[in-house]
C-alpha positions in Angstrom: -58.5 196.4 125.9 -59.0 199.8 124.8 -59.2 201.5 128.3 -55.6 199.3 128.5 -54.5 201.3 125.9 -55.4 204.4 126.4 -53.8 204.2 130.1 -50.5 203.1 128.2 -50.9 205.9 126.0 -51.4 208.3 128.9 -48.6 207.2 130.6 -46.5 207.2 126.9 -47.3 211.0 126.6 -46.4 211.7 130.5 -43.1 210.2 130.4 -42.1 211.8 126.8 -43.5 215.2 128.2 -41.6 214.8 131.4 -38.2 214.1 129.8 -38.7 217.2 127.6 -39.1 219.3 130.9 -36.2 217.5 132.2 -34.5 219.0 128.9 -35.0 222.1 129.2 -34.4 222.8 132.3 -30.4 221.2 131.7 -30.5 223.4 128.2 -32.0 226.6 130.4 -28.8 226.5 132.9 -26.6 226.2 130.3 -28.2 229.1 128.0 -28.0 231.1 131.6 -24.0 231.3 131.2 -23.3 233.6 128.6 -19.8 234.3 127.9 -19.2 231.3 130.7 -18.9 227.4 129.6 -21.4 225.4 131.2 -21.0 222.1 131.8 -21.6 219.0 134.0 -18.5 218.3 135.9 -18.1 215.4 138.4 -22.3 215.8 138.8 -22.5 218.8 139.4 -23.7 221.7 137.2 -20.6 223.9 136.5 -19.7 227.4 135.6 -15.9 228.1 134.1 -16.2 231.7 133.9 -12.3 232.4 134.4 -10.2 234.6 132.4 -13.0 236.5 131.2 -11.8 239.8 132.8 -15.1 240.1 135.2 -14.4 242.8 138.0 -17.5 241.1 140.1 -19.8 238.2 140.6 -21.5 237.6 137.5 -25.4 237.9 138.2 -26.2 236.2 134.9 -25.8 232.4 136.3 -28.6 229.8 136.7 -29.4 229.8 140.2 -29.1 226.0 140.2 -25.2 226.3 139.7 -23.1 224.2 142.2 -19.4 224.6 140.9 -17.9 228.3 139.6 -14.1 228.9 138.6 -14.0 232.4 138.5 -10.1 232.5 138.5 -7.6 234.7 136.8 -10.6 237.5 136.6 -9.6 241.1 138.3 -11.9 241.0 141.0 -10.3 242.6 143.4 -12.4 242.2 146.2 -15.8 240.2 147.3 -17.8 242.5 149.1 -21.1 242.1 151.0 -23.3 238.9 150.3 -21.3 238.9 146.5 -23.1 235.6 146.4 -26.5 235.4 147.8 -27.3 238.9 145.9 -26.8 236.9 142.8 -29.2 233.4 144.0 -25.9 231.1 144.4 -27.1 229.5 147.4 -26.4 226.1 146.2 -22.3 226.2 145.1 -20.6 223.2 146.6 -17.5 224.3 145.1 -15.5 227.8 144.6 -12.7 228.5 142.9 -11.2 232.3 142.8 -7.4 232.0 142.2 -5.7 234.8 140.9 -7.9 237.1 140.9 -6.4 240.0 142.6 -7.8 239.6 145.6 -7.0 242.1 148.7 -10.0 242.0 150.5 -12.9 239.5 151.4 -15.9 241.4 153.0 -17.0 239.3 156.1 -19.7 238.7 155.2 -18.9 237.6 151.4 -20.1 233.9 151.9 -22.7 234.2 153.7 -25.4 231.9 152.1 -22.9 229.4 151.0 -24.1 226.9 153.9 -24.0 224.2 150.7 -20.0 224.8 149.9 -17.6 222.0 150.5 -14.3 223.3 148.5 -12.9 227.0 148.4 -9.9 228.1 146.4 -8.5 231.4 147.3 -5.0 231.0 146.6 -2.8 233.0 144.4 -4.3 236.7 145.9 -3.2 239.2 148.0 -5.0 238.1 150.7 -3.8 240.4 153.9 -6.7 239.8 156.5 -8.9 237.1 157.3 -12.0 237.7 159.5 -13.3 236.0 162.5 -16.4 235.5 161.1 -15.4 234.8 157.4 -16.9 231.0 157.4 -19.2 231.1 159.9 -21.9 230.3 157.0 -19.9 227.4 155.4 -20.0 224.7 158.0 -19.8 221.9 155.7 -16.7 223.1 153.9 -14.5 220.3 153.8 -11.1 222.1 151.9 -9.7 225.6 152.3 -6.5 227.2 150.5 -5.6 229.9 151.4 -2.1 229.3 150.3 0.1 232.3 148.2 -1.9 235.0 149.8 0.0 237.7 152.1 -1.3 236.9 155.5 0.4 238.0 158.5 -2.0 236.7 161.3 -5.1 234.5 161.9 -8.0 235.6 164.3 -8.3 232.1 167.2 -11.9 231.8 166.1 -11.5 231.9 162.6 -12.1 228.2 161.7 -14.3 227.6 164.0 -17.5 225.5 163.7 -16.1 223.8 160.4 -16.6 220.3 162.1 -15.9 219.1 158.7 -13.0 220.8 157.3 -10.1 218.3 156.0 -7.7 220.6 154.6 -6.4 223.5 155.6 -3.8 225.5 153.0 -1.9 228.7 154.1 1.5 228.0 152.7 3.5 230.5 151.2 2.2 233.6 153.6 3.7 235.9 156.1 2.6 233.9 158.8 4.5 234.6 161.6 2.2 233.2 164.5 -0.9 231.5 165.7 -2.7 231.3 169.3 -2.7 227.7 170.8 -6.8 227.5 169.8 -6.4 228.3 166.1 -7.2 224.5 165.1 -9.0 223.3 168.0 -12.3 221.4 168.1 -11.7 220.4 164.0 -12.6 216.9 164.2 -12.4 216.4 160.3 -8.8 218.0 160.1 -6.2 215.7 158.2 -3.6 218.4 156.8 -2.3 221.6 157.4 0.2 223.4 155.4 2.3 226.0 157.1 5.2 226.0 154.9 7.4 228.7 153.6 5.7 231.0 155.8 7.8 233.1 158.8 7.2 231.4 162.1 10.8 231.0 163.9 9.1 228.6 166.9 5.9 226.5 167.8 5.8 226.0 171.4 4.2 223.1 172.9 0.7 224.5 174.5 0.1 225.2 170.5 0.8 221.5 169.4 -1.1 220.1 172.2 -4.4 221.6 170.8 -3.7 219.9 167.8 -6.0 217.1 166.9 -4.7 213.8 167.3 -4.8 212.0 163.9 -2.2 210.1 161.5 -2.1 212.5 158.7 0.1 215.6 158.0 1.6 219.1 159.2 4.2 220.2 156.8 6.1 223.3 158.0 9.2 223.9 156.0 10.5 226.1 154.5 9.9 228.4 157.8 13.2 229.9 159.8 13.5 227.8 162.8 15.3 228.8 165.4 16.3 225.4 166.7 16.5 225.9 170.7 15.5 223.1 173.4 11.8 224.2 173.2 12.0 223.6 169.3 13.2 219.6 170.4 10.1 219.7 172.7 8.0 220.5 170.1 9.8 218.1 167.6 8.9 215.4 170.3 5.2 216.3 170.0 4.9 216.4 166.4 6.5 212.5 166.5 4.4 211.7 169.0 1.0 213.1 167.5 2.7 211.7 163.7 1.9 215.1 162.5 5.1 216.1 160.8 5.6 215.3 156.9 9.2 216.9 156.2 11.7 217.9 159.2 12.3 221.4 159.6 15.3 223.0 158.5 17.2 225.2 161.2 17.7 229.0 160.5 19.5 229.4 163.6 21.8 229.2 165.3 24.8 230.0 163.3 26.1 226.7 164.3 22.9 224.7 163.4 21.8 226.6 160.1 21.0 224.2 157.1 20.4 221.2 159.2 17.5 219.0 160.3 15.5 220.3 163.6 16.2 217.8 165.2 19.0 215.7 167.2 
């Protein structure tokens, strides 16, 4: 009876010291944040470290963080391995919206092969890299929307087999090659809106995955010729447009639907 109880006892004392360990570790994250607020957000351990007027990365941060907003900080720019240099190996998500941003070193993510959401919106975004996400193959959303981008490299999504959203509304986009969404299984949406193309032609759609989700592309000055009713065709087919596109010419055709 008494070896009984001292096994229960044993066992008492294991489980009560193991909790506490469990503790601390939660309370040492937490402590790790500084002028941040830490905080479990849907399961994962998260950072809100925006509008705190950080020009960089803070290095402070637990190493176990998985979720950072570091918007509305001046950053300006994410330069080489901004991430890995400061242990945040395992973020799943990434927020940096309006932050200034001009420039994203090539090699900024690298590390991030854990990342599955990345907000860079509201920046001045010019240039995009070919090799920008070649670390973050599971990311599964991308905005890129409200940047000033004039021009995609063909390879720049590629290997993100399980990328659902694409955002690069509201650029300067003017044009992309026929490969710049090809082999993106995952793909349900692209925005393209309010950005400048004037015409799609057909060799680009037909790289296009085939799925029943969305393209939305107003907002953009169509010029509404027979190859633009070629296209139109191939977006109905493929069920790939979500608002019709609004001719900016000709003259004759300005402020109507692109199509017949």
């Amino acid at each position: 009876m008494i070896k009984v109880l001292n096994i229960y006892a044993f066992f008492t004392v294991l489980l009560i010291a193991t909790s506490c360990t469990g503790n601390q570790e939660v309370e040492g994250w937490m402590q790790s944040c500084n002028n941040c607020t830490c905080v479990w957000l849907n399961g994962r351990k998260a950072a809100n470290c925006s509008n705190l007027q950080l020009n960089e990365v803070p290095s402070h941060l637990s190493r176990e963080m998985e979720d950072i907003d570091l918007s509305g900080n001046p950053l300006r720019r994410l330069g080489v391995l901004s991430f890995l240099v400061n242990g945040l190996i395992k973020l799943e998500v990434l927020r940096c919206q309006n932050c200034s941003l001009i420039s994203i070193h090539e090699i900024a993510l690298d590390g991030l092969v854990l990342l599955k959401k990345l907000d860079l919106s509201k920046n001045r975004i010019v240039r995009v890299y070919r090799d920008s996400f070649r670390h973050t193959r599971r990311l599964e959303s991308l905005n890129l929307s409200f940047n000033r981008i004039h021009s995609l490299e063909s390879s720049t999504f590629s290997g993100l087999y399980y990328l659902q959203e694409i955002l690069l509304n509201d650029n300067q986009i003017s044009f992309l090659k026929a490969i710049t969404f090809e082999k993106l299984p995952s793909l349900q949406h692209i925005n393209l809106a309010n950005n400048e193309f004037e015409e799609i032609f057909t060799d680009y759609t037909e790289n296009l995955p085939e799925f029943n989700s969305t393209l939305d592309l107003q907002g953009n000055p169509w010029i509404c010729d027979c190859r633009m009713e070629e296209v139109r065709k191939t977006f109905l087919r493929k069920k790939l447009l979500t608002v019709p596109a609004i001719c900016a010419e000709p003259s004759s055709l300005k402020g109507n639907l692109g199509q017949k």
